[in-house]
PyMOL Python script that loads the backbone (N, CA, C, O; Angstrom):
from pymol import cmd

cmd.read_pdbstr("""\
ATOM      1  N   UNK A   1      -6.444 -19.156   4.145  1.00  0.00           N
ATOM      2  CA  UNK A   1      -5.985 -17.997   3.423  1.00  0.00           C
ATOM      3  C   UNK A   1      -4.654 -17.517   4.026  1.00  0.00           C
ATOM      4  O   UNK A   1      -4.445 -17.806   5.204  1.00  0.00           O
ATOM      5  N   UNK A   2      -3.690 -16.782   3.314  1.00  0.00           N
ATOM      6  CA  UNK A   2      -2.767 -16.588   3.159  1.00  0.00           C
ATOM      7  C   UNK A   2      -2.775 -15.208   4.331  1.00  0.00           C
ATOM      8  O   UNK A   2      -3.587 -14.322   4.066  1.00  0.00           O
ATOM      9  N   UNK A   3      -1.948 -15.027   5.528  1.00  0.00           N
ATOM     10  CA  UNK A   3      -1.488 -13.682   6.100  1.00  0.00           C
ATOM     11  C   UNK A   3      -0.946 -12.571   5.472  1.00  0.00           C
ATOM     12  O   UNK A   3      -1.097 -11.351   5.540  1.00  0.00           O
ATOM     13  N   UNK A   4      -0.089 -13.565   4.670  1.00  0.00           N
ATOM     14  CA  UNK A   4       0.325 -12.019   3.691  1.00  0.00           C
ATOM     15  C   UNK A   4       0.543 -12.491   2.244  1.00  0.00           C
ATOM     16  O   UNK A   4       0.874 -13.553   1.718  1.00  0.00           O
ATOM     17  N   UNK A   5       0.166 -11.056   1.752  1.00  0.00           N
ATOM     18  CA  UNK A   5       0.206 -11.536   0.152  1.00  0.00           C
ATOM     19  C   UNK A   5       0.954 -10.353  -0.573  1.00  0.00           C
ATOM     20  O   UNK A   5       0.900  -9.215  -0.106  1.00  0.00           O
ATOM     21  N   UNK A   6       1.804 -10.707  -1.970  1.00  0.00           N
ATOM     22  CA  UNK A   6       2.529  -9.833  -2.431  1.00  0.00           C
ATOM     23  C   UNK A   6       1.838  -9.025  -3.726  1.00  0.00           C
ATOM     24  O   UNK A   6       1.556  -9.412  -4.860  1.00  0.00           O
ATOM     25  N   UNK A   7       1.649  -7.369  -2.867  1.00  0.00           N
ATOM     26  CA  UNK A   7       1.230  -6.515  -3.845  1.00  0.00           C
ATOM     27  C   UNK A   7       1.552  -5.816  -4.991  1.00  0.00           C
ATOM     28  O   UNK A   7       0.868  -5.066  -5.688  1.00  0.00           O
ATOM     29  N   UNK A   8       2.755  -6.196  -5.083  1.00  0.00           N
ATOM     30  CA  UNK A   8       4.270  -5.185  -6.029  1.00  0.00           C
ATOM     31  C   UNK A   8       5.042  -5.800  -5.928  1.00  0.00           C
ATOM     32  O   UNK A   8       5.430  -6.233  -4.843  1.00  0.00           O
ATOM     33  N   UNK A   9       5.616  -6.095  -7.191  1.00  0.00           N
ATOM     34  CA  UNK A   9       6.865  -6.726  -7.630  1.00  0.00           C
ATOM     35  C   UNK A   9       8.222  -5.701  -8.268  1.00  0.00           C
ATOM     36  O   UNK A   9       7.685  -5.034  -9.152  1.00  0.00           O
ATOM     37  N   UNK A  10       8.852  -5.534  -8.237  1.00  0.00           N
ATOM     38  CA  UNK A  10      10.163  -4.949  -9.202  1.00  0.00           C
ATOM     39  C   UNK A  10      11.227  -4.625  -9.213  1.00  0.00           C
ATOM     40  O   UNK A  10      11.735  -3.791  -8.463  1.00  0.00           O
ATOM     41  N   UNK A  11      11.841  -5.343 -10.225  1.00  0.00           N
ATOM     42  CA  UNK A  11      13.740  -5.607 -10.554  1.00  0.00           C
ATOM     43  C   UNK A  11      13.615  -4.278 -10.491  1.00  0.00           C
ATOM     44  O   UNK A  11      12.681  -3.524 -10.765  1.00  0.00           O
ATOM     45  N   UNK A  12      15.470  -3.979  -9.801  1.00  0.00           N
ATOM     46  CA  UNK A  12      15.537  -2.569  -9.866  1.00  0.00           C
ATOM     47  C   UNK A  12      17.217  -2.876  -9.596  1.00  0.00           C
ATOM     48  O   UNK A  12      17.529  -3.276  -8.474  1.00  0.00           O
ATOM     49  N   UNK A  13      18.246  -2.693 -10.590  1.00  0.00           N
ATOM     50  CA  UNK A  13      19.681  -2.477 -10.578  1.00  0.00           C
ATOM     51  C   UNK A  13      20.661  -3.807  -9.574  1.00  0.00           C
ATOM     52  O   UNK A  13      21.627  -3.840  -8.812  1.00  0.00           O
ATOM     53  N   UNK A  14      19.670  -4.753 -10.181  1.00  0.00           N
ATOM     54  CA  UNK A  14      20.123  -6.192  -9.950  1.00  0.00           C
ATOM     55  C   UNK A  14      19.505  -6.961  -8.762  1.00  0.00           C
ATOM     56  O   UNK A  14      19.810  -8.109  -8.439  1.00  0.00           O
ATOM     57  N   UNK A  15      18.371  -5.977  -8.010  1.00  0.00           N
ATOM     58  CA  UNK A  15      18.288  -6.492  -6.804  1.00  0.00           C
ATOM     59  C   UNK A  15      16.530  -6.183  -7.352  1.00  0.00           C
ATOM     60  O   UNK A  15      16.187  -5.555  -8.354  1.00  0.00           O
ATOM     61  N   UNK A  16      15.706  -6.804  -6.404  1.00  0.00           N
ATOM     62  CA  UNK A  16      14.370  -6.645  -6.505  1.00  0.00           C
ATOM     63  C   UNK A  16      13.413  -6.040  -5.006  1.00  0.00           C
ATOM     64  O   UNK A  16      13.616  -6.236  -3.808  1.00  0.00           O
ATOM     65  N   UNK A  17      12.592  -5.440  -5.557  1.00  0.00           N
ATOM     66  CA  UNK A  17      11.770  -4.439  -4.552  1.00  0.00           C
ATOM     67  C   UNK A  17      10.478  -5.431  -4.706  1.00  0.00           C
ATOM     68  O   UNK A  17      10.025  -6.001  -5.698  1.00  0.00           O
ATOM     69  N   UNK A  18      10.030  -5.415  -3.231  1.00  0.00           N
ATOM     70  CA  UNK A  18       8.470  -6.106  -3.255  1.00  0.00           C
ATOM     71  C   UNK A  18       8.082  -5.317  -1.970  1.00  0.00           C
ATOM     72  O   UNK A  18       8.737  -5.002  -0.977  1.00  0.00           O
ATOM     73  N   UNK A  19       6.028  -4.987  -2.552  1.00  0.00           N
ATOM     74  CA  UNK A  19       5.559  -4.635  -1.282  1.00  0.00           C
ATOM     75  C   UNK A  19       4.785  -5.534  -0.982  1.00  0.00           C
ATOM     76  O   UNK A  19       3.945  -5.855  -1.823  1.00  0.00           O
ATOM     77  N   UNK A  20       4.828  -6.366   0.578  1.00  0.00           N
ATOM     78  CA  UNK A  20       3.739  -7.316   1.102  1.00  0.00           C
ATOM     79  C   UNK A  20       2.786  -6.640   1.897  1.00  0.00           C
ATOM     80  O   UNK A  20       3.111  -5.677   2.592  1.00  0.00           O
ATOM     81  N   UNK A  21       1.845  -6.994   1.852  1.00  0.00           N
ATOM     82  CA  UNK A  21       0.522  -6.556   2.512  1.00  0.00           C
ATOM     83  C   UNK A  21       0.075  -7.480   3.860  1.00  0.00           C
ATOM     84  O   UNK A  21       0.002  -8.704   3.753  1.00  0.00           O
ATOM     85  N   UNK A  22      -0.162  -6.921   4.892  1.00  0.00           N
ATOM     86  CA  UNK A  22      -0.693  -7.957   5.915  1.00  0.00           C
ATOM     87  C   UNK A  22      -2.041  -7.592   6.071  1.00  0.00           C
ATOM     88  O   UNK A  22      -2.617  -6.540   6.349  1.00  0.00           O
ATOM     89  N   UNK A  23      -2.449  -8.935   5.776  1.00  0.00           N
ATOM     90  CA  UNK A  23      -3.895  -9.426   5.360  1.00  0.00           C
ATOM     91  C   UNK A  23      -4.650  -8.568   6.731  1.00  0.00           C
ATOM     92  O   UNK A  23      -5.329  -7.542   6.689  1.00  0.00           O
ATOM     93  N   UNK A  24      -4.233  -9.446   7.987  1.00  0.00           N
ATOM     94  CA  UNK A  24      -4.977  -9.202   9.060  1.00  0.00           C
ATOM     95  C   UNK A  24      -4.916  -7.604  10.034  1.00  0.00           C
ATOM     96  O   UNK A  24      -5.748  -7.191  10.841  1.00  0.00           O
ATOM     97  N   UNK A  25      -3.522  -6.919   9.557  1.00  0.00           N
ATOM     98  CA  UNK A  25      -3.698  -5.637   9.852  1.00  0.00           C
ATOM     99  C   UNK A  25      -3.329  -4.729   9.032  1.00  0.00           C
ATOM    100  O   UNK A  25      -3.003  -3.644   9.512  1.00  0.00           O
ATOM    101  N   UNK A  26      -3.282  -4.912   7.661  1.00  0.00           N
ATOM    102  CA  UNK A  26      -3.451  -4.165   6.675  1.00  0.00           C
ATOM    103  C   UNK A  26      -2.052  -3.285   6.319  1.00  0.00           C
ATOM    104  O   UNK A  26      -1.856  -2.641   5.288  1.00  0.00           O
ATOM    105  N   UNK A  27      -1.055  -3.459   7.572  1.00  0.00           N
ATOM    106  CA  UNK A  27       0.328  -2.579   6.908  1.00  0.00           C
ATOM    107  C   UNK A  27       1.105  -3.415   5.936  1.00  0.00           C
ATOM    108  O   UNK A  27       1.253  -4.636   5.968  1.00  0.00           O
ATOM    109  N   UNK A  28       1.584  -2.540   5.053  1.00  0.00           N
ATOM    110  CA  UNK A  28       2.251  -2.904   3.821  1.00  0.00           C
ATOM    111  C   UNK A  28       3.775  -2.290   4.255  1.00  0.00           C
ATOM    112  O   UNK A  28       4.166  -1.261   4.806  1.00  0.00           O
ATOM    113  N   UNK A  29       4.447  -3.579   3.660  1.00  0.00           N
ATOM    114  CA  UNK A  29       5.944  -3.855   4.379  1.00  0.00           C
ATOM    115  C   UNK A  29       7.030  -3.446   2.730  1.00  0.00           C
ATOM    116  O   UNK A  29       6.642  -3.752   1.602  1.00  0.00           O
ATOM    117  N   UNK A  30       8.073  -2.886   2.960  1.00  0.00           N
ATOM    118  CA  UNK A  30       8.968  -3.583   1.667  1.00  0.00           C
ATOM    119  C   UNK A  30       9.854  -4.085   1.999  1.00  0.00           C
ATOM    120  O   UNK A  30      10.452  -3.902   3.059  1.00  0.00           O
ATOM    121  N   UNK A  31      10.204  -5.101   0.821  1.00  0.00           N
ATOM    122  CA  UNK A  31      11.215  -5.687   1.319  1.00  0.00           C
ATOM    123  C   UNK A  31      12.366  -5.786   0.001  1.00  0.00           C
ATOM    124  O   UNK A  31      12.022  -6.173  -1.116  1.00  0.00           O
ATOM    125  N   UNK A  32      14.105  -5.273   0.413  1.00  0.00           N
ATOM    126  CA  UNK A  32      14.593  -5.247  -0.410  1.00  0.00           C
ATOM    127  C   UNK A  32      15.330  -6.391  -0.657  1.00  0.00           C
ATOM    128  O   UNK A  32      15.681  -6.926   0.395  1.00  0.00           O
ATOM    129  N   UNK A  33      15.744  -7.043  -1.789  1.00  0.00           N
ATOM    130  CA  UNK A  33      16.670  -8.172  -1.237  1.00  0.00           C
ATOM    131  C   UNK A  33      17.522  -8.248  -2.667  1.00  0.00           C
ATOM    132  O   UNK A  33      16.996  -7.672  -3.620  1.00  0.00           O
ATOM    133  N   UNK A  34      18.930  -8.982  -2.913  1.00  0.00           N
ATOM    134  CA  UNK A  34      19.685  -8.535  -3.899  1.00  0.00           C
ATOM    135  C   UNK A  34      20.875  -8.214  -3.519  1.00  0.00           C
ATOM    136  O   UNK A  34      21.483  -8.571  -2.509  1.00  0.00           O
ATOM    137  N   UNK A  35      21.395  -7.085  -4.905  1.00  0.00           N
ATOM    138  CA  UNK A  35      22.755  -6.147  -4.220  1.00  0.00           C
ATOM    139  C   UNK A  35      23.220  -6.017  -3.502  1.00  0.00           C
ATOM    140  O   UNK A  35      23.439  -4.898  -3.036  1.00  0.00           O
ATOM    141  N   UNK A  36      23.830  -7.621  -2.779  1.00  0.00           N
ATOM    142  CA  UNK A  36      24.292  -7.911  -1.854  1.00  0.00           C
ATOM    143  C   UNK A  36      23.582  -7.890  -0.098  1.00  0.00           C
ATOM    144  O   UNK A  36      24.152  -8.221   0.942  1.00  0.00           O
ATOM    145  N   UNK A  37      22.619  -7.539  -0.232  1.00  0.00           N
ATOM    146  CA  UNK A  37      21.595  -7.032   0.925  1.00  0.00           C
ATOM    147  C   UNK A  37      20.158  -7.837   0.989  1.00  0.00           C
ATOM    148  O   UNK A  37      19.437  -8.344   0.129  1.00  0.00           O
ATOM    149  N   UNK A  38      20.100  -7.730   2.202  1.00  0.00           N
ATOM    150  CA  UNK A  38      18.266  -7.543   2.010  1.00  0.00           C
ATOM    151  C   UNK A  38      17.841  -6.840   3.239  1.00  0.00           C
ATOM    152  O   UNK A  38      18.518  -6.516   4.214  1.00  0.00           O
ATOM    153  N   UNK A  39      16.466  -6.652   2.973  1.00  0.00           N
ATOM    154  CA  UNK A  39      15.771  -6.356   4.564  1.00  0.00           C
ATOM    155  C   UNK A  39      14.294  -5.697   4.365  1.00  0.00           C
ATOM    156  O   UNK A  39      13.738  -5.479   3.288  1.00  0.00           O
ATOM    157  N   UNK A  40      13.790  -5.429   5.702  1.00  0.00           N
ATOM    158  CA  UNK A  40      12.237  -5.619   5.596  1.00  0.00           C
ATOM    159  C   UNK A  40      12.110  -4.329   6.410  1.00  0.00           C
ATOM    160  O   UNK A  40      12.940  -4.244   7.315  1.00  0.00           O
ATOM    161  N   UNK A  41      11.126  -3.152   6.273  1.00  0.00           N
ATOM    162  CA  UNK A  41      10.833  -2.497   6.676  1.00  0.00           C
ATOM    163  C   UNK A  41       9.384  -1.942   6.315  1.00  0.00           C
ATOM    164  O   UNK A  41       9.013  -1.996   5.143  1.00  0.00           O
ATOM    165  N   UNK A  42       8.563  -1.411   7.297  1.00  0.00           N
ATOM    166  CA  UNK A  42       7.052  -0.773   6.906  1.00  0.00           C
ATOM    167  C   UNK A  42       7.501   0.134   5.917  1.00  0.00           C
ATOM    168  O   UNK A  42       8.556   0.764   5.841  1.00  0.00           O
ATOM    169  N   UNK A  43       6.123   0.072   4.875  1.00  0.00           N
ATOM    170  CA  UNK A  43       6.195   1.023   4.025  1.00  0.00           C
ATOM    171  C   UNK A  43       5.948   2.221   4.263  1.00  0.00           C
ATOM    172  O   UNK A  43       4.730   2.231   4.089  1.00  0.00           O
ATOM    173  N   UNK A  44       6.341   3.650   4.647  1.00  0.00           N
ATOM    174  CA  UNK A  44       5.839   4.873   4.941  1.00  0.00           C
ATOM    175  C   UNK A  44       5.377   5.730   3.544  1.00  0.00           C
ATOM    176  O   UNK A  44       5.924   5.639   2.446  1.00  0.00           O
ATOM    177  N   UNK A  45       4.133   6.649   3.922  1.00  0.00           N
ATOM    178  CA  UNK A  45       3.594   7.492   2.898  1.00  0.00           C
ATOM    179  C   UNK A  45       4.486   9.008   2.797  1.00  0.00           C
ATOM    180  O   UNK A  45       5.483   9.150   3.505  1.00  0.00           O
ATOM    181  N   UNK A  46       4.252   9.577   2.312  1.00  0.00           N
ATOM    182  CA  UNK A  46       4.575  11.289   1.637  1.00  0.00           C
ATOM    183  C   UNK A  46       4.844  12.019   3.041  1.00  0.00           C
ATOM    184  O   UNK A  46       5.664  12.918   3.224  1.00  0.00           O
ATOM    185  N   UNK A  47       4.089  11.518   3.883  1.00  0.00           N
ATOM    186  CA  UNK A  47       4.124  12.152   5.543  1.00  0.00           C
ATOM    187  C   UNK A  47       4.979  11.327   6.398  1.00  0.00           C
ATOM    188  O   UNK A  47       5.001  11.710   7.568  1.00  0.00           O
ATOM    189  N   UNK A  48       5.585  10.447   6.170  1.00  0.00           N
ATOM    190  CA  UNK A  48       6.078   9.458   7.022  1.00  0.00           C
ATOM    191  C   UNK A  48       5.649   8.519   7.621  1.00  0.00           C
ATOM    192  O   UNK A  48       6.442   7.790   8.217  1.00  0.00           O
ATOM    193  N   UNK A  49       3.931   8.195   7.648  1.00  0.00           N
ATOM    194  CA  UNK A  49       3.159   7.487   8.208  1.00  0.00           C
ATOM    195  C   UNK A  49       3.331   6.076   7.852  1.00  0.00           C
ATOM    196  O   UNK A  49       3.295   5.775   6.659  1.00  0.00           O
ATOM    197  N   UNK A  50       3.516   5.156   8.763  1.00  0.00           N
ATOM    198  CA  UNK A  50       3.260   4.077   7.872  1.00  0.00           C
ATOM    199  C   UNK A  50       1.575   3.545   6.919  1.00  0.00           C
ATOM    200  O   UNK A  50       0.396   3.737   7.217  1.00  0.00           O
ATOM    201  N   UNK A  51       2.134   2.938   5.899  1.00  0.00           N
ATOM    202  CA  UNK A  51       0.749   2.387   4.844  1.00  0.00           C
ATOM    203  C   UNK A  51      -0.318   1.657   5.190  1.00  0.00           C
ATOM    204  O   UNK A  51      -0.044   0.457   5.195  1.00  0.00           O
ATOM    205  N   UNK A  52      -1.567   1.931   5.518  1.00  0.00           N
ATOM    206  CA  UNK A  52      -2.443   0.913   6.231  1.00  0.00           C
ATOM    207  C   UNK A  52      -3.259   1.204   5.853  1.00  0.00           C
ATOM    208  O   UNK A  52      -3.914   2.191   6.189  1.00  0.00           O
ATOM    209  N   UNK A  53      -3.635  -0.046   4.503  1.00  0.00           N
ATOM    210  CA  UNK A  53      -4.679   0.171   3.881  1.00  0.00           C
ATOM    211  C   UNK A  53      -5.191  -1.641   3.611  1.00  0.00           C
ATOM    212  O   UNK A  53      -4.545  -2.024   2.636  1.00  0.00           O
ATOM    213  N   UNK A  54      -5.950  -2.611   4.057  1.00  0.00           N
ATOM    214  CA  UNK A  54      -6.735  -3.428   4.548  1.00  0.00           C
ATOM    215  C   UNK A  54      -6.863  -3.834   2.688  1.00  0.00           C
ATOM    216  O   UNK A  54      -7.208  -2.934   1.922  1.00  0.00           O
ATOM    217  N   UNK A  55      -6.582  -5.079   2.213  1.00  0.00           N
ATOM    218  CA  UNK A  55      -6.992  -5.590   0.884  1.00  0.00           C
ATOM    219  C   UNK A  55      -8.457  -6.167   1.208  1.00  0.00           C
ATOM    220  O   UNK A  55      -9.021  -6.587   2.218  1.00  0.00           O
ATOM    221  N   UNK A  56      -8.729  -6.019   0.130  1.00  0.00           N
ATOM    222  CA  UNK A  56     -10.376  -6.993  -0.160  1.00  0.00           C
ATOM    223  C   UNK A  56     -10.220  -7.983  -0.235  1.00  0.00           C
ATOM    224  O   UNK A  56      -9.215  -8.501  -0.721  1.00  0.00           O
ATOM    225  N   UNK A  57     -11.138  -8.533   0.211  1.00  0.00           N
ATOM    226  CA  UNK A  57     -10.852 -10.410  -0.264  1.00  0.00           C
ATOM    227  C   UNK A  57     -11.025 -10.861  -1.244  1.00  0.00           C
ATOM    228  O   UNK A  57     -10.602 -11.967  -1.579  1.00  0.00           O
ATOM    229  N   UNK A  58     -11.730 -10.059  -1.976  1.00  0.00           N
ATOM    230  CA  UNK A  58     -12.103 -10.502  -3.346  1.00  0.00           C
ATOM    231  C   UNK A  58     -10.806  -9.756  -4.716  1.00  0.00           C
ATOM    232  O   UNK A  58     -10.994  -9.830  -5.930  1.00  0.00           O
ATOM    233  N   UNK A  59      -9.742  -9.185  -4.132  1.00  0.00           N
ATOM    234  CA  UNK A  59      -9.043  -8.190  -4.922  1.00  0.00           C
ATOM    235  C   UNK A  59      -8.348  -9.351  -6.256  1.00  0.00           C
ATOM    236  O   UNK A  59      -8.002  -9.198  -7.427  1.00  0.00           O
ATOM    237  N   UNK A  60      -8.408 -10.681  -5.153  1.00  0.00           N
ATOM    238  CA  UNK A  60      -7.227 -11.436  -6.037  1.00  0.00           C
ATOM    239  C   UNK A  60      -5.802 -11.477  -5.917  1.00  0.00           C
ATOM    240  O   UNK A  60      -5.067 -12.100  -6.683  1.00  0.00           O
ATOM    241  N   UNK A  61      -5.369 -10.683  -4.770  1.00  0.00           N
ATOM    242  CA  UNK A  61      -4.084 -10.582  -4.501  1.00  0.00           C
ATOM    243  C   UNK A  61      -3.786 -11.555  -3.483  1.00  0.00           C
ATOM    244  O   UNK A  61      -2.638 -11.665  -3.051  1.00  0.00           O
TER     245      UNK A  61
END
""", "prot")
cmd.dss("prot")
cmd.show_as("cartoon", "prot")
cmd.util.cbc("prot")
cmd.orient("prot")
């Protein structure tokens, strides 16, 4: 099985947004890449926290 798997996909002003999920400790990363750029950073919530929320195995993702 796969370490990480991609939860969110989306074009956004020529460049594309994805959130990956890590399987084994559950933080969800984005990553921008495109518009001349890219790069990878934890996803943070409404509080600043980073996202750590553990997928099911059975989700299909």
């Amino acid at each position: 099985m796969k370490r990480f798997v991609l939860k969110e996909k989306q074009h956004l002003d020529g460049g594309i947004l994805k959130i990956v999920v890590d399987r084994e400790t559950g933080v969800h990363y984005l990553i921008g890449s495109g518009m001349g750029l890219s790069g990878m950073t934890p996803l943070l919530d409404q509080n600043g926290d980073v996202v750590i929320k553990k997928i099911k195995e059975t989700s299909g993702l």
